[in-house]
C-alpha positions as CSV (number, residue, x, y, z in Angstrom):
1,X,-35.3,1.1,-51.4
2,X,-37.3,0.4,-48.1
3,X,-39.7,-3.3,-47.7
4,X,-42.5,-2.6,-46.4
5,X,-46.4,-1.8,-47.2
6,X,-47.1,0.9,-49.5
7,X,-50.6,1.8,-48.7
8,X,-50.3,4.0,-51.9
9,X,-48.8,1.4,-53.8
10,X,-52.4,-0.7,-52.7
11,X,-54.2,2.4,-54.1
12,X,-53.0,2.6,-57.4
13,X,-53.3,-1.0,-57.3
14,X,-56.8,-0.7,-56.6
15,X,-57.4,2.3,-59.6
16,X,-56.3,-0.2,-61.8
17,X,-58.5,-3.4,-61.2
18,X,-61.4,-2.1,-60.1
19,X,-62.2,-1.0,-63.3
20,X,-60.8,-4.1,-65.1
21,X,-62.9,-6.4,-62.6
22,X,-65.9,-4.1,-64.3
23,X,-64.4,-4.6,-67.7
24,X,-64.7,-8.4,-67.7
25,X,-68.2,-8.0,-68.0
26,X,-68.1,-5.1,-70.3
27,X,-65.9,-6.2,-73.3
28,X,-66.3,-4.7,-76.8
29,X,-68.1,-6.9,-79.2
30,X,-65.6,-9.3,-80.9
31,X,-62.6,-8.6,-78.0
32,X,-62.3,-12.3,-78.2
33,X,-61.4,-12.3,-82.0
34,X,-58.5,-9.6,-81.6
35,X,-57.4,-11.4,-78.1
36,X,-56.9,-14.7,-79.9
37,X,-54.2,-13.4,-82.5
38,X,-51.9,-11.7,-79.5
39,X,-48.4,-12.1,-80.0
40,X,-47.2,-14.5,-77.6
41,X,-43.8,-12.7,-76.9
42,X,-46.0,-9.8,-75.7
43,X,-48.3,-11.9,-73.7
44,X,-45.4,-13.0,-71.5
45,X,-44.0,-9.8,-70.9
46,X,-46.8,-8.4,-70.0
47,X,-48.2,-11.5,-67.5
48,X,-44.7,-11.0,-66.3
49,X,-44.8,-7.5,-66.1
50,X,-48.2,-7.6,-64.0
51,X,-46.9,-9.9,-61.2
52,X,-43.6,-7.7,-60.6
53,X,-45.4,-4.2,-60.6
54,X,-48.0,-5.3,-58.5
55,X,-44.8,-7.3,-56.0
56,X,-43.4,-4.0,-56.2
57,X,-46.2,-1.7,-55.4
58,X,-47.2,-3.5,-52.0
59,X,-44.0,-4.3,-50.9
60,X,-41.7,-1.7,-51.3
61,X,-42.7,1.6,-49.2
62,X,-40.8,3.9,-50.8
63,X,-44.1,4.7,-52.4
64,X,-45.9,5.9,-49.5
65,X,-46.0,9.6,-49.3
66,X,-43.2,11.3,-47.2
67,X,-41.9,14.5,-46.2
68,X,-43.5,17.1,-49.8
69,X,-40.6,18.5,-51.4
70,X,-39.9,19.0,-55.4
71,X,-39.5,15.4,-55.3
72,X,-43.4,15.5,-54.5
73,X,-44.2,16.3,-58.4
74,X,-43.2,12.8,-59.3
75,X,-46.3,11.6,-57.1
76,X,-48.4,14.5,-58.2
77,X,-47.8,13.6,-61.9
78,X,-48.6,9.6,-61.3
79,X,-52.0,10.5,-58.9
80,X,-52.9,12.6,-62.3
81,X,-52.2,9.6,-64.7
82,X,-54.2,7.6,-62.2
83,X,-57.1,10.0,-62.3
84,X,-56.9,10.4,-65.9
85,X,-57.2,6.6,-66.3
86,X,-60.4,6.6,-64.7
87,X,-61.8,8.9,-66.8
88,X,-60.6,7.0,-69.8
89,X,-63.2,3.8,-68.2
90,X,-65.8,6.1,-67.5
91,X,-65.6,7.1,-70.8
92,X,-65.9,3.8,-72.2
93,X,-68.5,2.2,-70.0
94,X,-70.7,5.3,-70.9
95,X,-70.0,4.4,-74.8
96,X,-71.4,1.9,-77.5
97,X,-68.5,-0.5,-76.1
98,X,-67.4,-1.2,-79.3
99,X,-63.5,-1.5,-80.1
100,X,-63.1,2.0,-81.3
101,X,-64.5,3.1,-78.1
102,X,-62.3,1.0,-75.7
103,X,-58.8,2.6,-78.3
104,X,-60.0,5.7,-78.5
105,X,-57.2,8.4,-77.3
106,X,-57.8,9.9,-74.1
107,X,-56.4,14.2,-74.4
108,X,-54.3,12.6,-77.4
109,X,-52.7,10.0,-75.6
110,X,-52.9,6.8,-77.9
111,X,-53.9,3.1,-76.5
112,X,-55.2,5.3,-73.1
113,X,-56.1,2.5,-71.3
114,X,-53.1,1.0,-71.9
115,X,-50.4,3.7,-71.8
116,X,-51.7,5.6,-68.9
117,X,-51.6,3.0,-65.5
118,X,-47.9,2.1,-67.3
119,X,-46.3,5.9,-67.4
120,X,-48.0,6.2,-63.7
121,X,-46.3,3.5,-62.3
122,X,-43.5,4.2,-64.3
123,X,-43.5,7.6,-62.1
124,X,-44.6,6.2,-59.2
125,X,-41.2,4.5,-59.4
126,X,-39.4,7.4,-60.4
127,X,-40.8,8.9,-57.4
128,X,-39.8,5.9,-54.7
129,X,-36.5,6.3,-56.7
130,X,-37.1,2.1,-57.4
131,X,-35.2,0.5,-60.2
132,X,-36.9,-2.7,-59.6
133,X,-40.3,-0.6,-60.0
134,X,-39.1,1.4,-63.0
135,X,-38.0,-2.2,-64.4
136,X,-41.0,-4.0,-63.9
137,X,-43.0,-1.2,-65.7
138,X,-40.5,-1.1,-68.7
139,X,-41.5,-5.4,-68.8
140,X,-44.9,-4.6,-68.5
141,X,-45.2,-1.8,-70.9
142,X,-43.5,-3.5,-73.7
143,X,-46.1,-6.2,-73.5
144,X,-49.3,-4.1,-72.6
145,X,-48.8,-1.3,-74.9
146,X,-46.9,-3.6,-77.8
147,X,-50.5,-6.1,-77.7
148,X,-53.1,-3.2,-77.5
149,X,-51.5,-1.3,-80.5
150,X,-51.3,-4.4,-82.2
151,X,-54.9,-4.4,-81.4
152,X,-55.7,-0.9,-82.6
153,X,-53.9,-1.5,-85.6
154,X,-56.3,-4.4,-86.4
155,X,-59.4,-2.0,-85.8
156,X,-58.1,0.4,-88.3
């Protein structure tokens, strides 16, 4: 594990708030009911989770691209998640915005605007070889994933 920038880390960074910045204005009707009655437990981990992946992503550079080998498929896999992810908010800023839009599977992957930026930094990890990465993702996804299920559950 190398400190330093990751410029790619700042890009994936970047994928993921943009369209969240967006979001704030763009909630589905009644978000605030469902956000009220999150489990606290998961709120932590996932406010934890947040500050440690994004520590992680800048300042670590084994995420920046390096010599392409087999290795490489790690990266290509997390870009696609990445890309895939910003389909998933196209998708819902095109919709109704309702709650069944912003949990609706994205190519049968549940919660996809959960689950998807957590398995590609979970990757992204894999492919820096970064436990401290790879941890930080496991935090986060227990808390991100664990509150929007519990949100989709509501919905249903």
């Amino acid at each position: 594990m190398s400190l330093g920038f990751s410029y790619t880390g700042l890009i994936f960074i970047a994928m993921l708030m943009i369209p969240n910045l967006i979001w704030t204005k763009n909630q589905p009707k009644d978000y605030e009911n469902y956000a009220a009655n999150e489990n606290k437990a998961l709120q932590i981990f996932e406010r934890v989770g947040e500050i440690l992946v994004t520590c992680c992503a800048l300042i670590f550079s084994d995420f920046n691209i390096g010599k392409i080998s087999i290795w490489s498929l790690w990266l290509g896999a997390a870009c696609i998640l990445m890309v895939l992810y910003e389909i998933y908010w196209i998708r819902y800023f095109k919709s109704e915005k309702t709650m069944a839009d912003f949990y609706r599977s994205l190519l049968g992957i549940p919660v996809a605007g959960a689950t998807l930026p957590v398995a590609a930094f979970l990757l992204l990890g894999v492919y820096g070889r970064n436990i401290f990465m790879i941890i930080s993702v496991i935090i986060l996804g227990t808390g991100h994933i664990g509150i929007h299920l519990n949100h989709k559950k509501e919905i249903l």
